[in-house]
Each structure stands twice: as C-alpha cells, then as structure tokens.
N, CA, C and O atoms as a printed pandas DataFrame, in Angstrom:
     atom_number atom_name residue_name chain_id  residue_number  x_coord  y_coord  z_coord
0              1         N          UNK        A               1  118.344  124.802  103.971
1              2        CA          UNK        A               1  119.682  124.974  104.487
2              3         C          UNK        A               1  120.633  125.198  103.321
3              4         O          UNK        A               1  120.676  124.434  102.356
4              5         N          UNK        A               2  121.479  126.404  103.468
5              6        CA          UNK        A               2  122.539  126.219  102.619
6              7         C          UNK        A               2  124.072  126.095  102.897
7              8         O          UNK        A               2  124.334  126.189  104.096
8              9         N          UNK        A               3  124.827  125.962  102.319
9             10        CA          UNK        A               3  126.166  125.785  102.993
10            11         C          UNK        A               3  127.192  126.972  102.629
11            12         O          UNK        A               3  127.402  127.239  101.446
12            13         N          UNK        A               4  127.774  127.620  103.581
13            14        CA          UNK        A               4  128.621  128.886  103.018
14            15         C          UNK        A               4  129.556  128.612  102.707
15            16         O          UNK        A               4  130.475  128.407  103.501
16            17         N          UNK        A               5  129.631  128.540  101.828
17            18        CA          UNK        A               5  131.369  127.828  101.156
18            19         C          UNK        A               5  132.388  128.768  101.936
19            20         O          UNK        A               5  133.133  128.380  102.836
20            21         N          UNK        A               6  132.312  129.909  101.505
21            22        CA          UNK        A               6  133.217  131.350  101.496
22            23         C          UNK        A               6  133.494  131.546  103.122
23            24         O          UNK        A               6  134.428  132.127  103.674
24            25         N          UNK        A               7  132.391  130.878  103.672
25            26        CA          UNK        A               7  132.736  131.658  105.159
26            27         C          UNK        A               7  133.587  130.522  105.901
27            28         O          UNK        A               7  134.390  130.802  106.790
28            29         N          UNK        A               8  133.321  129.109  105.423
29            30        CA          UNK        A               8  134.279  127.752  105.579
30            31         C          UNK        A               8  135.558  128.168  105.269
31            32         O          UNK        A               8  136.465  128.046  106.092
32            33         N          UNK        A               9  135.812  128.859  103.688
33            34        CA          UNK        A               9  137.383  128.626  103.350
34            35         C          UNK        A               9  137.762  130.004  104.296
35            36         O          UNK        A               9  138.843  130.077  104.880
36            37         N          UNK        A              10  137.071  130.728  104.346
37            38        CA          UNK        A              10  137.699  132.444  105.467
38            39         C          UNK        A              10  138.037  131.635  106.603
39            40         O          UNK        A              10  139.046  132.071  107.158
40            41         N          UNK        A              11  137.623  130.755  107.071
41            42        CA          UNK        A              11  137.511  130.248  108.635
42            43         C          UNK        A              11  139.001  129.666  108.640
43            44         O          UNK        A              11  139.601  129.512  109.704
44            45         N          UNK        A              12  139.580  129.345  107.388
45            46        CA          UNK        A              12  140.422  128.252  107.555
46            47         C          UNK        A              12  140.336  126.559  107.580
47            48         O          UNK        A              12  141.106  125.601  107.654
48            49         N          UNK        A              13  139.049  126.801  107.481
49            50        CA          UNK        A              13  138.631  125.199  107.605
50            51         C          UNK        A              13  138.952  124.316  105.986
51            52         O          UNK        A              13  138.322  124.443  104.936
52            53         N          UNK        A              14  139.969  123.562  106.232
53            54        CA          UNK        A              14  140.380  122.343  105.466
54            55         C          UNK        A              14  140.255  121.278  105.915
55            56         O          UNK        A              14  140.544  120.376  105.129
56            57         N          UNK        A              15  139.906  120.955  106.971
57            58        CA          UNK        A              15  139.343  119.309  107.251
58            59         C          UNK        A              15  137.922  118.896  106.832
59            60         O          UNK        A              15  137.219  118.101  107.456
60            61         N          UNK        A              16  137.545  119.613  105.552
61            62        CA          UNK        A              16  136.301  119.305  104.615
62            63         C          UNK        A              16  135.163  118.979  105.629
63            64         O          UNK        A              16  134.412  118.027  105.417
64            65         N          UNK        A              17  135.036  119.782  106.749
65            66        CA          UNK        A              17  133.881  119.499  107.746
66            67         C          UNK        A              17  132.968  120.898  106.740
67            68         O          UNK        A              17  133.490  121.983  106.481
68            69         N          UNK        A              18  131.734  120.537  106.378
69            70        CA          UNK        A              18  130.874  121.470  105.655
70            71         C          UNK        A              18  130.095  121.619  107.102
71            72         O          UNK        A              18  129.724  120.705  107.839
72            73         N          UNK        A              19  129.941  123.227  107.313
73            74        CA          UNK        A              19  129.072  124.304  107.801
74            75         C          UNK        A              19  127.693  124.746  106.918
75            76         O          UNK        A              19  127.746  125.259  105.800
76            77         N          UNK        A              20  126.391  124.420  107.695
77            78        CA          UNK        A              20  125.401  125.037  106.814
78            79         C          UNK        A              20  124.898  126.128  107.808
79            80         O          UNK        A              20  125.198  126.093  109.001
80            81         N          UNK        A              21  124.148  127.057  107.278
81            82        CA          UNK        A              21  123.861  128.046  107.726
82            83         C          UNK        A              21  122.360  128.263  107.273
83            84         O          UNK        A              21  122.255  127.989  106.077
84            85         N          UNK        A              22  121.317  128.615  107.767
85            86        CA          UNK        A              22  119.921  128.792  107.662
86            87         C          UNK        A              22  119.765  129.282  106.578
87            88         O          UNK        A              22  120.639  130.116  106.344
88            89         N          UNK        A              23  118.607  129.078  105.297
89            90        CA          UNK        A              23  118.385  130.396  104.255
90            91         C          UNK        A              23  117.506  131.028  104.514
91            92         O          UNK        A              23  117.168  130.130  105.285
92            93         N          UNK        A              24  116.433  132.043  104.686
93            94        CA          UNK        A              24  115.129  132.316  104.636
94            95         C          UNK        A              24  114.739  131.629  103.296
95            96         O          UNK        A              24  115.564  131.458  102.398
96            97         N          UNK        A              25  113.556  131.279  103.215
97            98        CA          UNK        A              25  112.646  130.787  102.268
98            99         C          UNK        A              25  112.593  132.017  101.136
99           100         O          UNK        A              25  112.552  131.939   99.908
100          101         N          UNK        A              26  112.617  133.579  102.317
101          102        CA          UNK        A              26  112.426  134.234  101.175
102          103         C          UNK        A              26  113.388  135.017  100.026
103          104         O          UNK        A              26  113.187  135.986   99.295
104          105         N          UNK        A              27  114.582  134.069  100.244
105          106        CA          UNK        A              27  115.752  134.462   99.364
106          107         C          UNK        A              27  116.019  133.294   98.346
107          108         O          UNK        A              27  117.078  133.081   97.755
108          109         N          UNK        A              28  114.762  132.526   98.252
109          110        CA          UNK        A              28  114.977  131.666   97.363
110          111         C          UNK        A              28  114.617  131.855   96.222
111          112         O          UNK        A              28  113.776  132.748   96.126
112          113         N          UNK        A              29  114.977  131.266   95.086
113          114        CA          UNK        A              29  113.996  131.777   93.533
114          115         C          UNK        A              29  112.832  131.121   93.775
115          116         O          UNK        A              29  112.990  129.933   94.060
116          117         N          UNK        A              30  111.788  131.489   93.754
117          118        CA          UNK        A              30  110.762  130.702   93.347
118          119         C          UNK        A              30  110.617  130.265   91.936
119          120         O          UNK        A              30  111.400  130.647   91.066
120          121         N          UNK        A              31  109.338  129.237   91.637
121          122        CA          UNK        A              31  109.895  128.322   90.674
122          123         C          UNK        A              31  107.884  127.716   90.504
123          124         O          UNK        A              31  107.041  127.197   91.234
124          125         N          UNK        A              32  107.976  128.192   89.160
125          126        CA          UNK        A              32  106.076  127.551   89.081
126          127         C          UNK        A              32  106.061  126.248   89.103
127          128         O          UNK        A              32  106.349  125.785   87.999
128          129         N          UNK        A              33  105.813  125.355   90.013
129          130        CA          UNK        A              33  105.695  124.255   90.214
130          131         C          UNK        A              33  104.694  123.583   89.338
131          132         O          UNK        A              33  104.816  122.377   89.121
132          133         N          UNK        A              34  103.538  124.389   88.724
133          134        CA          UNK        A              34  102.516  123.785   88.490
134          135         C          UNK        A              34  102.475  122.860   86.745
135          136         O          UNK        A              34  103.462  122.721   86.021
136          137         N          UNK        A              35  101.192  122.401   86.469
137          138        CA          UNK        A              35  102.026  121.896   85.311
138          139         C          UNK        A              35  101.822  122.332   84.168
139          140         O          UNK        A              35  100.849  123.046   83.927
140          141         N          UNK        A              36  102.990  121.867   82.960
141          142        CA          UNK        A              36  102.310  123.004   81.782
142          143         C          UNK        A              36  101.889  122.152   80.901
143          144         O          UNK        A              36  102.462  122.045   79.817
144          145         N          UNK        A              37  100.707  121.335   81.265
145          146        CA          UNK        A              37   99.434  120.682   80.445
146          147         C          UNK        A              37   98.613  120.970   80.687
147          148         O          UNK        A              37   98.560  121.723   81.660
148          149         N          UNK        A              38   97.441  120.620   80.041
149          150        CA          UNK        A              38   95.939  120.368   80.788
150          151         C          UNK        A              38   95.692  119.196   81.153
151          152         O          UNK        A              38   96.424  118.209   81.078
152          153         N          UNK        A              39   94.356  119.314   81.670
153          154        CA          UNK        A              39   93.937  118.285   82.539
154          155         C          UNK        A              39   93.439  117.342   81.398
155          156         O          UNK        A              39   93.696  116.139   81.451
156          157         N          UNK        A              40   92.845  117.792   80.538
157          158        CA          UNK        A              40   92.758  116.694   79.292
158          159         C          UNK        A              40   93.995  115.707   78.880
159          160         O          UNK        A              40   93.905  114.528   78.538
160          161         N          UNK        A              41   95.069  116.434   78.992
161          162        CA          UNK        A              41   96.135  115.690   78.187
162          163         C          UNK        A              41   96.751  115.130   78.996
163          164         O          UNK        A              41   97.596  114.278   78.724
164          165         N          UNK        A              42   96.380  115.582   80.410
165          166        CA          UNK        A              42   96.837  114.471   81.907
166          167         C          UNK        A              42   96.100  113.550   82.005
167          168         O          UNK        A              42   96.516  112.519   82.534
168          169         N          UNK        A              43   94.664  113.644   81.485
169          170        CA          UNK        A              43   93.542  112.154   81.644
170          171         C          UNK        A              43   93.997  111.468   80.567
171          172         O          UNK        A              43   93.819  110.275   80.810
172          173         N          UNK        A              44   94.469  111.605   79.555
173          174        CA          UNK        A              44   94.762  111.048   77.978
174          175         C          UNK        A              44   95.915  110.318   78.337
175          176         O          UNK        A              44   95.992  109.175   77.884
176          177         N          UNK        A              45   97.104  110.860   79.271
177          178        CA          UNK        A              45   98.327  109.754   79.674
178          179         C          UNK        A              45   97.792  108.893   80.670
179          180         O          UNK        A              45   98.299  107.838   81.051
180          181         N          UNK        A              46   96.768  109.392   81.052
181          182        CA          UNK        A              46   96.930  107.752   82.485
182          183         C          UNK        A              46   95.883  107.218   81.608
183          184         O          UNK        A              46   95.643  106.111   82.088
184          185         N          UNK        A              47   95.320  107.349   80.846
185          186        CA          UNK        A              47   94.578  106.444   79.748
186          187         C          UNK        A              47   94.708  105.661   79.322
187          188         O          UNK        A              47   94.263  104.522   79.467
188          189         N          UNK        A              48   95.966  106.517   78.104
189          190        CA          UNK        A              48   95.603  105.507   76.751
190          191         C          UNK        A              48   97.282  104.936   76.738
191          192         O          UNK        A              48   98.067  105.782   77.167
192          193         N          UNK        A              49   98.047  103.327   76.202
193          194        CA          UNK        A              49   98.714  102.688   76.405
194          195         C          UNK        A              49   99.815  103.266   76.040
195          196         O          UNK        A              49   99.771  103.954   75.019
196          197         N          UNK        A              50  100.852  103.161   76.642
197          198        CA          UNK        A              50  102.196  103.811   76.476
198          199         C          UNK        A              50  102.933  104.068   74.950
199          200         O          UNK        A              50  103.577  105.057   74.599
200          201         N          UNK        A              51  102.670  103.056   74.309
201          202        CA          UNK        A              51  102.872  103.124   72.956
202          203         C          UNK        A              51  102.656  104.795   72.332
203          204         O          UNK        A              51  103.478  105.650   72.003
204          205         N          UNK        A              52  100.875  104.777   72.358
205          206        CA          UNK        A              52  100.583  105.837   72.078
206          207         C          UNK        A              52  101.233  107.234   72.255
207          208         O          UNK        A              52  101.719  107.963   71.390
208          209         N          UNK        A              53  101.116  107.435   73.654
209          210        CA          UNK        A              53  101.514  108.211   74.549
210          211         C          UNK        A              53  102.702  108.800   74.020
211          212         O          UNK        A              53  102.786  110.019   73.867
212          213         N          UNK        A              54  103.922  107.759   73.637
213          214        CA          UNK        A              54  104.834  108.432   73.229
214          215         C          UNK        A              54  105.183  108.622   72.041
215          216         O          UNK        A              54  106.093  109.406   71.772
216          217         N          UNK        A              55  104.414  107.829   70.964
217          218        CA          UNK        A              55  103.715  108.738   69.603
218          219         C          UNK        A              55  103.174  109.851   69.896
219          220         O          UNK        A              55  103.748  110.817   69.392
220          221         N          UNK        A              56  102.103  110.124   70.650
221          222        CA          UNK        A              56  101.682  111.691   70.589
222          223         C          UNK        A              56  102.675  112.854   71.136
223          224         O          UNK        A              56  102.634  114.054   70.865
224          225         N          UNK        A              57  103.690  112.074   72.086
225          226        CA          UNK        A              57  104.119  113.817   72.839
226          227         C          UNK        A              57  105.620  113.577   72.665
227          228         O          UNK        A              57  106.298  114.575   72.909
228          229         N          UNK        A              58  106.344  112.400   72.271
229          230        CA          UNK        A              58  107.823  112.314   71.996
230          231         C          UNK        A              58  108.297  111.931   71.026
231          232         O          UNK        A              58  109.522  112.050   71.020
232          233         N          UNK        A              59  107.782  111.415   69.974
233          234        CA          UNK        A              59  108.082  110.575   69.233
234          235         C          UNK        A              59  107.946  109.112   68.784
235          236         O          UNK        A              59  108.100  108.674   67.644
236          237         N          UNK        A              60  107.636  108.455   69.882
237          238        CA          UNK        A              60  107.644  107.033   69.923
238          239         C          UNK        A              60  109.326  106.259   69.788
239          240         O          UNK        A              60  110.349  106.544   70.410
240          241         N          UNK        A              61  109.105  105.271   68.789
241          242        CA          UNK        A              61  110.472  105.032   68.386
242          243         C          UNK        A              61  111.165  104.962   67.671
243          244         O          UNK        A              61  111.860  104.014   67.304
244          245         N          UNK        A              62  111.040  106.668   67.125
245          246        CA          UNK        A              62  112.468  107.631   66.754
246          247         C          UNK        A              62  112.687  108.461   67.915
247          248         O          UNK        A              62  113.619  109.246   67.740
248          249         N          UNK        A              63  112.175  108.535   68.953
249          250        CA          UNK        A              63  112.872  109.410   70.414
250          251         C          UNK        A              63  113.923  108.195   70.400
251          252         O          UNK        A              63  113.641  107.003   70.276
252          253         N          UNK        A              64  115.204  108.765   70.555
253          254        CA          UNK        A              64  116.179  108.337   70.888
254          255         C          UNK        A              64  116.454  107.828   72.453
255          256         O          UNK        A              64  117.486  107.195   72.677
256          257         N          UNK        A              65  115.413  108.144   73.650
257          258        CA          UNK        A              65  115.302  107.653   74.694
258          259         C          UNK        A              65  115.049  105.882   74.484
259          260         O          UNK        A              65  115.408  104.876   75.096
260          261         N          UNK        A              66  114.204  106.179   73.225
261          262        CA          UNK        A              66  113.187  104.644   73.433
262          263         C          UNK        A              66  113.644  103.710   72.668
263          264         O          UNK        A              66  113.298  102.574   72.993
264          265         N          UNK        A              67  114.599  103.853   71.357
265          266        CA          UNK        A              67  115.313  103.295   70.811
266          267         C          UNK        A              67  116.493  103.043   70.736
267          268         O          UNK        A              67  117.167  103.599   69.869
268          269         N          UNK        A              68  117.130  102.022   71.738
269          270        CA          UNK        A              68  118.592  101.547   71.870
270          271         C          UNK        A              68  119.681  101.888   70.420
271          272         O          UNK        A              68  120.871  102.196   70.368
272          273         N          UNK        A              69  118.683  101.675   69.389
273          274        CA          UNK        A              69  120.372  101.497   68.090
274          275         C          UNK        A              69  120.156  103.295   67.973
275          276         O          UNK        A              69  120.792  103.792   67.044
276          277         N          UNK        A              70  119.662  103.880   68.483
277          278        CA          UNK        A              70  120.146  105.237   68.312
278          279         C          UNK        A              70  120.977  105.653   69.389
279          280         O          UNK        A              70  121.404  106.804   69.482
280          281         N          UNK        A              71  121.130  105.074   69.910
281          282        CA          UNK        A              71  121.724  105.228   71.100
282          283         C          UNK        A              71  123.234  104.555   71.220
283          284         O          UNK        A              71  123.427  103.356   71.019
284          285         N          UNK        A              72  124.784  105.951   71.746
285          286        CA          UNK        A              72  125.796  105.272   71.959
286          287         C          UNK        A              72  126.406  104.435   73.044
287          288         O          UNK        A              72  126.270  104.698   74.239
288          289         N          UNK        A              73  127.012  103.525   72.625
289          290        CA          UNK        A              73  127.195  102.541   73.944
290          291         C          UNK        A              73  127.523  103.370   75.430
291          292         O          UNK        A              73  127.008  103.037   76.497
292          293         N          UNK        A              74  128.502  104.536   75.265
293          294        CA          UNK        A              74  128.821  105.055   76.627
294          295         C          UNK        A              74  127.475  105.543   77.254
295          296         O          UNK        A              74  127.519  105.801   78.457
296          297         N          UNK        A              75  126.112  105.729   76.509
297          298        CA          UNK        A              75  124.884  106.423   76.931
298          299         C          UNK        A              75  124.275  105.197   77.492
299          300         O          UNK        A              75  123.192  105.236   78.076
300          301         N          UNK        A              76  124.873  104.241   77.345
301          302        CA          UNK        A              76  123.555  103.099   78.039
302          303         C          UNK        A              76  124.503  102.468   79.860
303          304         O          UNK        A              76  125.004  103.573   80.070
304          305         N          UNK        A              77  124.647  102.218   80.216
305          306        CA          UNK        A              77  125.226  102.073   81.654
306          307         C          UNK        A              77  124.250  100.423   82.053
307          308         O          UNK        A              77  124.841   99.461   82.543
308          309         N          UNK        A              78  123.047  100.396   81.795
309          310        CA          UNK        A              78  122.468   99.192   81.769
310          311         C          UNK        A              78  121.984   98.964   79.927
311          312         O          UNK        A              78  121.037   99.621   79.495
312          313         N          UNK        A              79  122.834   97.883   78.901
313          314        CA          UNK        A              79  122.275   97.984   78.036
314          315         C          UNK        A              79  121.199   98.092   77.472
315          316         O          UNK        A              79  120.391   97.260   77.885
316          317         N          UNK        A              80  120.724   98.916   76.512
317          318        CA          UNK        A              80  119.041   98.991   75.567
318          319         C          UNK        A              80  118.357   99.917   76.209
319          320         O          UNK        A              80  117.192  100.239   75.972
320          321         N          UNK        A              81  119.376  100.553   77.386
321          322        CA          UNK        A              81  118.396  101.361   78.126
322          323         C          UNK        A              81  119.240  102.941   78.694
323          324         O          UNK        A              81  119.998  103.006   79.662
324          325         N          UNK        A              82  118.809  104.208   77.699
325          326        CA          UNK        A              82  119.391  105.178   78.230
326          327         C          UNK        A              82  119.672  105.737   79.959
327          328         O          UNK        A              82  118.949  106.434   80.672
328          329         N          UNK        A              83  121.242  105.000   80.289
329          330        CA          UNK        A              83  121.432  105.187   81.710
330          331         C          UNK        A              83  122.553  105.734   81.919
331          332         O          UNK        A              83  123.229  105.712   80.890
332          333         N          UNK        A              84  123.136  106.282   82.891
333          334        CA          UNK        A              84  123.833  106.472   83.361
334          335         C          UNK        A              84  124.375  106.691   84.891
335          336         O          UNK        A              84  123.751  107.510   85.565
336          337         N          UNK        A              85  125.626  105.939   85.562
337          338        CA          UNK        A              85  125.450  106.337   86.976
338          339         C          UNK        A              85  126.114  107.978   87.588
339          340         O          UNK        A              85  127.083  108.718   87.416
340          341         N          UNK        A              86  124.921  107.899   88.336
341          342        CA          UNK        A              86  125.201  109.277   89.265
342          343         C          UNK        A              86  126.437  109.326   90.028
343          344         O          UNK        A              86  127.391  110.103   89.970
344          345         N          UNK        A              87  126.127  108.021   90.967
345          346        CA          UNK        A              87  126.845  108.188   91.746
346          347         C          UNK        A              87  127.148  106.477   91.713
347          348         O          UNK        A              87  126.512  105.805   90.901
348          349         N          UNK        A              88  128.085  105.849   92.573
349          350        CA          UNK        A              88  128.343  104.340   92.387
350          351         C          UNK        A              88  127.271  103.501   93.116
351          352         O          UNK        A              88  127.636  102.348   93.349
352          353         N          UNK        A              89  126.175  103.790   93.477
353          354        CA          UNK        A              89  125.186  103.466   93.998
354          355         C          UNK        A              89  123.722  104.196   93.500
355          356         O          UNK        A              89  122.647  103.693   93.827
356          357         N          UNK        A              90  123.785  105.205   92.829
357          358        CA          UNK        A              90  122.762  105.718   91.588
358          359         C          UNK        A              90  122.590  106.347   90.634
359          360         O          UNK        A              90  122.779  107.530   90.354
360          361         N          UNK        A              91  121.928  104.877   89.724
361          362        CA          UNK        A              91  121.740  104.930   88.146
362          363         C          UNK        A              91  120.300  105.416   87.826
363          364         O          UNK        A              91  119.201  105.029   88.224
364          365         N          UNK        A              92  120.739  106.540   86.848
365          366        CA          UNK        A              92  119.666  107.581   86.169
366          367         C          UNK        A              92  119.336  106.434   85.119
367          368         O          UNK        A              92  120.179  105.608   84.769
368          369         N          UNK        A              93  118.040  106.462   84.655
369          370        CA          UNK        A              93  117.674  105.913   83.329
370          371         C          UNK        A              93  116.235  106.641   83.000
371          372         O          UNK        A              93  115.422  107.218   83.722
372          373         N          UNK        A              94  116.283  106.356   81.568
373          374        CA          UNK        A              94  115.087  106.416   80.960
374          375         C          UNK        A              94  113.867  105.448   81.520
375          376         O          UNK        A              94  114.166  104.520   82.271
376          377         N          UNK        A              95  112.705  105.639   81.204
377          378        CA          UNK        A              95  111.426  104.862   81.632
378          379         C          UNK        A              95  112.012  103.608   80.790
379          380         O          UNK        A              95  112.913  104.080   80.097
380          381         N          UNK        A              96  111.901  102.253   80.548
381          382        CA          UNK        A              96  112.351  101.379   80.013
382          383         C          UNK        A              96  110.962  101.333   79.178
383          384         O          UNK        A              96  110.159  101.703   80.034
384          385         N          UNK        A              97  110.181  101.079   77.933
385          386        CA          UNK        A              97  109.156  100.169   77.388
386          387         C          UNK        A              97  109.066   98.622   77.624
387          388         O          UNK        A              97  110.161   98.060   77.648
388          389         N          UNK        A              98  108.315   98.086   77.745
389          390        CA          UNK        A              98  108.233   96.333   77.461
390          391         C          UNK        A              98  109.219   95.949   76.713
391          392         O          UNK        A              98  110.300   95.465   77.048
392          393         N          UNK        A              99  108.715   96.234   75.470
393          394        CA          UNK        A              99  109.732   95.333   74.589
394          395         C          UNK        A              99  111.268   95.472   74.958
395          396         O          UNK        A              99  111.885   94.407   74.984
396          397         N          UNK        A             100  112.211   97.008   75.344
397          398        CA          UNK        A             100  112.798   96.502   75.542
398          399         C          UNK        A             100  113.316   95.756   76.812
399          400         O          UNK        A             100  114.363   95.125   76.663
400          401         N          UNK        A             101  112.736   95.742   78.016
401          402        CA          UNK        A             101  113.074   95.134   79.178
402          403         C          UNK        A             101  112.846   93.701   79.066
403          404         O          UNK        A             101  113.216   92.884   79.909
404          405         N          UNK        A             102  112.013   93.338   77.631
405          406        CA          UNK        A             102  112.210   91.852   77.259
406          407         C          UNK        A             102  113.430   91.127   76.295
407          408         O          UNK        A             102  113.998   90.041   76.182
408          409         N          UNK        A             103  113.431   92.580   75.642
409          410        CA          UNK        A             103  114.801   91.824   74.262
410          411         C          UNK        A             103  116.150   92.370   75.135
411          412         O          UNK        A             103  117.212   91.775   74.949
412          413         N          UNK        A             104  116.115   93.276   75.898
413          414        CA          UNK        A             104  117.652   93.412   76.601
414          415         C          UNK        A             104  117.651   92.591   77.766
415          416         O          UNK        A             104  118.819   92.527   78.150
416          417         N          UNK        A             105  116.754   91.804   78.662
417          418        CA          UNK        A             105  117.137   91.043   79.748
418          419         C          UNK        A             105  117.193   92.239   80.767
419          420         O          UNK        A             105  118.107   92.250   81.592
420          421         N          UNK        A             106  116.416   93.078   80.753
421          422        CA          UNK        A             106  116.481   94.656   81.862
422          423         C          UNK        A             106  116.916   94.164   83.443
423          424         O          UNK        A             106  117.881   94.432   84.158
424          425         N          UNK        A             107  115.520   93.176   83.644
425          426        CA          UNK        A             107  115.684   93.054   85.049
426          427         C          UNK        A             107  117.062   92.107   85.372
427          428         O          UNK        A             107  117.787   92.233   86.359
428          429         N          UNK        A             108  117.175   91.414   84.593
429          430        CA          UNK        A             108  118.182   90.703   84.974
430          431         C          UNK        A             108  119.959   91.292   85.149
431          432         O          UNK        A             108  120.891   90.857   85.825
432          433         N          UNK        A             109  119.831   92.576   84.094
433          434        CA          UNK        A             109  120.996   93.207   84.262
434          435         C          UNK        A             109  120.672   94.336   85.528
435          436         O          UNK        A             109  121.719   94.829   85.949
436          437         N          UNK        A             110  119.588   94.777   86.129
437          438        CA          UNK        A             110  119.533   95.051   87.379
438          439         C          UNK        A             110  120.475   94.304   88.436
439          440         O          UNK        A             110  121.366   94.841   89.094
440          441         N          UNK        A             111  120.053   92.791   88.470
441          442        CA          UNK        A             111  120.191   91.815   89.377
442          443         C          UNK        A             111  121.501   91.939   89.376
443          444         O          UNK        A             111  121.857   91.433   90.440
444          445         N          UNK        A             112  122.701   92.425   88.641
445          446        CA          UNK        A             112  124.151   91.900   88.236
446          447         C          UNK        A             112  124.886   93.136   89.363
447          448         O          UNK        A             112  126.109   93.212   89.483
C-alpha cells in the first residue's frame, strides 16, 4: 500500500486523514534480499564466541558500536550503549556485549 500524498493535498484534504491507494508489486524496486556472505562465514558466526566474531568482521573494541568511551554522550540514549529513540516508545540500539550490560547496569536502565 502506498499513500498519495499529491492526490490528498489536490482533494483539499487538511484534516490529516491519510488516503492509501493500492501499488502493484510490479512498480516496486526490487531489492536482492539474499546474503552477501557465504555459508562458511554464516557457520563461523553462529559458532565461534562473540568476542571473536567482532574481531574478525568489525573490529572488536575499536568499533565504536562496542566501545562506550568512543562514543558521544548524545549517541548513547541508554548509557554504554549506542542508542537512540525513534520514536517515544522506540529505542534503536546497538547489540549490547556482556561486559558492557554488566559495567553499565543495561538491564536495569531498561527497567527505568
């Protein structure tokens, strides 16, 4: 479904009631869904321990995802942990590691 903006504001419509209108499927972009690894390096992540994992394909901790002091305070939304809210009911974050959901108190700043 998409929504016609253009044919809402032609209509006159200002009481922000949104009109959707059907798309065909076949006016959509398509988009390669599939993935761009192999199957080796997909058995190697559900493998081997997260640590690793993000030594081999991100950095570990110099990725600035995984390390809080690289990170600026407005980027964290739950501290130690790259977040931010979407919307006032949903917060984007990074995957958290152990350590820090133990040295920042993660779940507990969930709970707040």
């Amino acid at each position: 479904m998409n929504m016609d903006k253009s044919k809402a504001e032609s209509e006159g419509n200002s009481s922000g009631e949104v009109k959707w209108t059907l798309t065909c499927s076949t006016e959509l972009p398509k988009k390669d869904a599939g993935p761009k690894y192999s199957r080796i390096s997909e058995h190697f992540r559900h493998v081997a321990p997260g640590g690793i994992q993000c030594s081999m394909f991100c950095g570990g901790k110099l990725c600035k995802y995984e390390n809080p002091a690289k990170m600026k305070s407005e980027e964290m939304a739950i501290k130690g942990l790259y977040s931010s809210w979407v919307t006032p009911e949903i917060l984007a974050t990074a995957r958290p590691c152990t350590e820090v959901i133990k040295k920042y108190d993660v779940i507990k700043q969930f709970s707040k």
